[in-house]
C-alpha positions as CSV (number, residue, x, y, z in Angstrom):
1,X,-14.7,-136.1,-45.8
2,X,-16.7,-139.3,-44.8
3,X,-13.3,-140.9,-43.8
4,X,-13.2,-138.3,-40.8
5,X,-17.1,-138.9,-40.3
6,X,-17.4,-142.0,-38.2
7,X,-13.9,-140.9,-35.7
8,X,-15.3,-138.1,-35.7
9,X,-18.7,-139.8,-34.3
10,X,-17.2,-141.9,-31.8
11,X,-14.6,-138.9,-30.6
12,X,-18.2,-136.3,-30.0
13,X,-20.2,-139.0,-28.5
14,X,-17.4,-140.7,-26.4
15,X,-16.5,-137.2,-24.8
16,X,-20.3,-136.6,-24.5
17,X,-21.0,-139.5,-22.3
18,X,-17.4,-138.6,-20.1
19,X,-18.3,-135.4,-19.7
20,X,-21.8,-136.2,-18.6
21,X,-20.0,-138.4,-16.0
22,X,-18.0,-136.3,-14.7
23,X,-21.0,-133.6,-14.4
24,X,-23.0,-136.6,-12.6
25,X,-20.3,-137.0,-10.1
26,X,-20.3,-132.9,-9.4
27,X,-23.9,-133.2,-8.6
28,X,-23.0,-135.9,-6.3
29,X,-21.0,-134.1,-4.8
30,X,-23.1,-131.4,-4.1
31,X,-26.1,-133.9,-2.7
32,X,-23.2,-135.7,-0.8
33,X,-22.4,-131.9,1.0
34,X,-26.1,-131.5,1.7
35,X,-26.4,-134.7,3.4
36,X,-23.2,-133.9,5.5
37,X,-24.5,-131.1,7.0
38,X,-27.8,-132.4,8.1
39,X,-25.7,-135.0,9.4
40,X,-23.6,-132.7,11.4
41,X,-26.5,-131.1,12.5
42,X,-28.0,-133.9,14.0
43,X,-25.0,-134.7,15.7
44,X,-24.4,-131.2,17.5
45,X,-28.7,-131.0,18.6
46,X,-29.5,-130.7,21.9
47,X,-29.5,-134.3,23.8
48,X,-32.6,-136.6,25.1
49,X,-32.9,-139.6,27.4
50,X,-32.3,-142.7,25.4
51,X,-35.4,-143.2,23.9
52,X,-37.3,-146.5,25.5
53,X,-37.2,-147.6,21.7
54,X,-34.9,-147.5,19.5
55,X,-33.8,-148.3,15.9
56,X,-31.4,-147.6,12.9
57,X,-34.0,-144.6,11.5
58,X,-32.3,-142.5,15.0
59,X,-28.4,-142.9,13.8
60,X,-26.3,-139.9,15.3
61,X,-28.9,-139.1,17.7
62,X,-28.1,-137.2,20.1
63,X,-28.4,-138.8,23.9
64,X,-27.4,-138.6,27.3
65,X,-27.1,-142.1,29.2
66,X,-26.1,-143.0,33.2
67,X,-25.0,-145.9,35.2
68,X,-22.2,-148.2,35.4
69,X,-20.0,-150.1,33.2
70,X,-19.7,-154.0,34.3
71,X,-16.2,-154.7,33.3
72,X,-17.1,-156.3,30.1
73,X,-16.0,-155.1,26.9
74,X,-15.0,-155.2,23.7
75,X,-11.7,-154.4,22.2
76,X,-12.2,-153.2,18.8
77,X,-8.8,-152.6,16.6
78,X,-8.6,-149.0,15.6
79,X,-6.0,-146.3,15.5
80,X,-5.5,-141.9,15.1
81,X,-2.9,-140.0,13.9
82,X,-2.0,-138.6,17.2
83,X,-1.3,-141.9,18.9
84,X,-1.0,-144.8,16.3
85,X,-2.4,-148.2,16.7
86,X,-4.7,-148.9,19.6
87,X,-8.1,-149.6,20.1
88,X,-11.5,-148.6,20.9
89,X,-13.4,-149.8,23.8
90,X,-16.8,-151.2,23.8
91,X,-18.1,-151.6,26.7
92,X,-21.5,-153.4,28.5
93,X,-22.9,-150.7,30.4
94,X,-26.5,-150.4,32.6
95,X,-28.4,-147.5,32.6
96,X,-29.8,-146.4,36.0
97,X,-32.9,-147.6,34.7
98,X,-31.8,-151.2,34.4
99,X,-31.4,-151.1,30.4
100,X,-27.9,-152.9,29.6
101,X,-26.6,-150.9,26.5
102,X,-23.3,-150.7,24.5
103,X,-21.0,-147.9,25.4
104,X,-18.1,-146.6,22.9
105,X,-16.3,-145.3,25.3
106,X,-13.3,-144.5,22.6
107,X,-10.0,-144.9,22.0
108,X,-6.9,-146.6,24.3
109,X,-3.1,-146.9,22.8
110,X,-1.7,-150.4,22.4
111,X,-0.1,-150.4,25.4
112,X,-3.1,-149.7,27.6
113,X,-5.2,-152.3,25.8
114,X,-4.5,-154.7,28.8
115,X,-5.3,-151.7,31.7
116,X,-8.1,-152.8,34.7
117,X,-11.5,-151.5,33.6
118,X,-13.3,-152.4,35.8
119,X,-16.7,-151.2,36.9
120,X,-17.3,-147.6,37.2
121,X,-20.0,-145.2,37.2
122,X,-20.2,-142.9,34.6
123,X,-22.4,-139.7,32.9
124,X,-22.4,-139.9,29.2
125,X,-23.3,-137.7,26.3
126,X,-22.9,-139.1,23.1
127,X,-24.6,-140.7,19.7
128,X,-26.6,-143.4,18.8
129,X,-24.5,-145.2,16.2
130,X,-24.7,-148.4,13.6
131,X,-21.5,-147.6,12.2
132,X,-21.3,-149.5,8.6
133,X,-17.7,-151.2,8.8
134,X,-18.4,-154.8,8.0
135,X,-17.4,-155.6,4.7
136,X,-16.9,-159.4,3.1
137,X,-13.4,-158.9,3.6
138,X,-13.5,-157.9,7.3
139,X,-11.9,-160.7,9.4
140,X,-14.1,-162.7,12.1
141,X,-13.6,-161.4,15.8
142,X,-10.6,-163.6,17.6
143,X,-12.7,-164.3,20.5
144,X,-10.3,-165.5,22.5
145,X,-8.0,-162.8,22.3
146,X,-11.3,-160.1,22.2
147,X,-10.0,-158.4,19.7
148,X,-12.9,-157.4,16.6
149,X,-12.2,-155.9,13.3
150,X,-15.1,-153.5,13.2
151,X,-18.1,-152.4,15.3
152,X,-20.9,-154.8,14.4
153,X,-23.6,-153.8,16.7
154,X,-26.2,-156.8,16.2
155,X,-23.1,-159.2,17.2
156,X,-21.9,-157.0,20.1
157,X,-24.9,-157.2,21.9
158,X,-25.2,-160.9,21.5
159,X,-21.7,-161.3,23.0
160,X,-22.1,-158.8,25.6
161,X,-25.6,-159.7,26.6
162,X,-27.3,-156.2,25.7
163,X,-29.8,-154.6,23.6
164,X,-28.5,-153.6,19.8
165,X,-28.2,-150.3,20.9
166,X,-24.8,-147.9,20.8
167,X,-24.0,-145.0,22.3
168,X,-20.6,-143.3,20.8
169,X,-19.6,-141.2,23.8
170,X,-18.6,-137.5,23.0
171,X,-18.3,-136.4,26.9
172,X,-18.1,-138.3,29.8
173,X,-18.5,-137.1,33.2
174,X,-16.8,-140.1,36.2
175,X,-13.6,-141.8,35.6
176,X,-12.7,-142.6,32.3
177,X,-10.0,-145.2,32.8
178,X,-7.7,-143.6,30.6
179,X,-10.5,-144.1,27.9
180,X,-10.5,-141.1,25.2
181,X,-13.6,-140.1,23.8
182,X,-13.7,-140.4,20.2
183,X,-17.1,-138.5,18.9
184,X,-19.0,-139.6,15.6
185,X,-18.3,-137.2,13.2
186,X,-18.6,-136.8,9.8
187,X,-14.9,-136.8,8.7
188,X,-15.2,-140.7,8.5
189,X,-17.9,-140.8,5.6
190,X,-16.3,-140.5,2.1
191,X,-17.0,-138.0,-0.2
192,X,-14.7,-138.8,-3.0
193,X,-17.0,-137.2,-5.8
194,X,-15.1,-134.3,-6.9
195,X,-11.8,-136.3,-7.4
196,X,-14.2,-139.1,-9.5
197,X,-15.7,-135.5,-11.8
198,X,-12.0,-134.6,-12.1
199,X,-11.2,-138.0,-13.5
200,X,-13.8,-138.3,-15.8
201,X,-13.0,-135.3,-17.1
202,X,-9.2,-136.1,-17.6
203,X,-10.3,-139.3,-19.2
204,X,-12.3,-137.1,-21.6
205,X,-9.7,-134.7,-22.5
206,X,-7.7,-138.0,-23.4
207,X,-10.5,-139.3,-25.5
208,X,-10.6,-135.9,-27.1
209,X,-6.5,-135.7,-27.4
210,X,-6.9,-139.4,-29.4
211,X,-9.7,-138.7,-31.9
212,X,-8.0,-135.5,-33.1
213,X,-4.8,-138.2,-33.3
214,X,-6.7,-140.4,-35.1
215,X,-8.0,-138.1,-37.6
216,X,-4.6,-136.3,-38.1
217,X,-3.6,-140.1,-38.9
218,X,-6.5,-140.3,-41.2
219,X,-5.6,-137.5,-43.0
220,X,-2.0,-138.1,-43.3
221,X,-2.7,-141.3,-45.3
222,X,-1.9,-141.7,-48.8
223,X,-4.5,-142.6,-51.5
């Protein structure tokens, strides 16, 4: 019997601590549901006049923002499933109240890229947004071709000459330019918990599957 003892260990504890994984990841999960619908909440309240300040601690607030765009922008690369490749347009706007702002005015197919934009007044509702895209990996912006990897809101307002702040338009009232709205919402934050339990708990059932192996083997040797 005390040949079986320590697989028999190793097998318990091993699917203990994979099992307690996989449990950790379902209650992940659950916290990662919570925080989706407050998000989602937030996104769908009632709108305000941009606040005079304004900082990360307000993501997805709701706002509504007019004035005119200046012709500047941003061409960030991006893409749907309806429509493939294109990008999104980031653009300098000012508020009626003098306050030049970034505007997300969304998405344009590759071919339209190159369309006139120029200025144009326009009613906006949308989000305040720091959308977290910048990884080590993400490519600097070609500058001279204006094309950006990702939405880095710090160095958009440096190049465009505005304060950090973005709006993500949901609804614009004005002439769009051909410019589809693309809304913040929360289909673009991960929530891969359930599919990290499931493998924990597959790894387990191997674990399990070898120590009963292992002491079959055990038992089949000869003295």
């Amino acid at each position: 019997m005390k040949r079986y003892l320590f697989p028999l260990i190793l097998g318990i504890v091993g699917c203990a601590i994979l099992i307690n994984l996989g449990l950790w990841q379902l209650r992940r999960m659950e916290w990662k549901e919570t925080m989706l619908a407050r998000i989602e909440d937030r996104i769908a309240a009632p709108a305000v006049p941009l606040p005079e300040t304004v900082d990360p601690s307000m993501k997805y607030m709701p706002v509504e923002v007019s004035g005119t765009t200046t012709g500047d922008e941003i061409d960030v690369l991006s893409g749907t499933k309806e429509q493939g490749g294109g990008y999104q347009i980031v653009s300098r706007f000012v508020t009626d109240d003098g306050r030049a702002i970034l505007l997300d005015r969304g998405f344009v197919p590759q071919q339209d890229r190159h369309a006139e934009r120029g200025p144009t007044r326009l009613s906006v509702r949308g989000n305040l947004h720091w959308p977290d895209e910048k990884a080590g990996s993400t490519p600097a912006p070609n500058l001279d071709e204006n094309i950006w990897f990702a939405r880095d809101v710090p160095a958009m307002a440096k190049h465009l000459d505005t304060e950090p702040i973005l709006v993500v338009a949901s609804a614009v009232e004005g002439d769009a330019q051909g410019v589809q709205p693309i809304p913040v919402a929360v289909e673009g934050i991960p929530n891969n918990h359930l599919s990290y339990a499931l493998q924990w708990f597959m790894i387990a059932a191997v674990w399990a599957g070898m120590t009963v192996g292992l002491i079959w083997r055990i038992r089949q040797r000869k003295y």
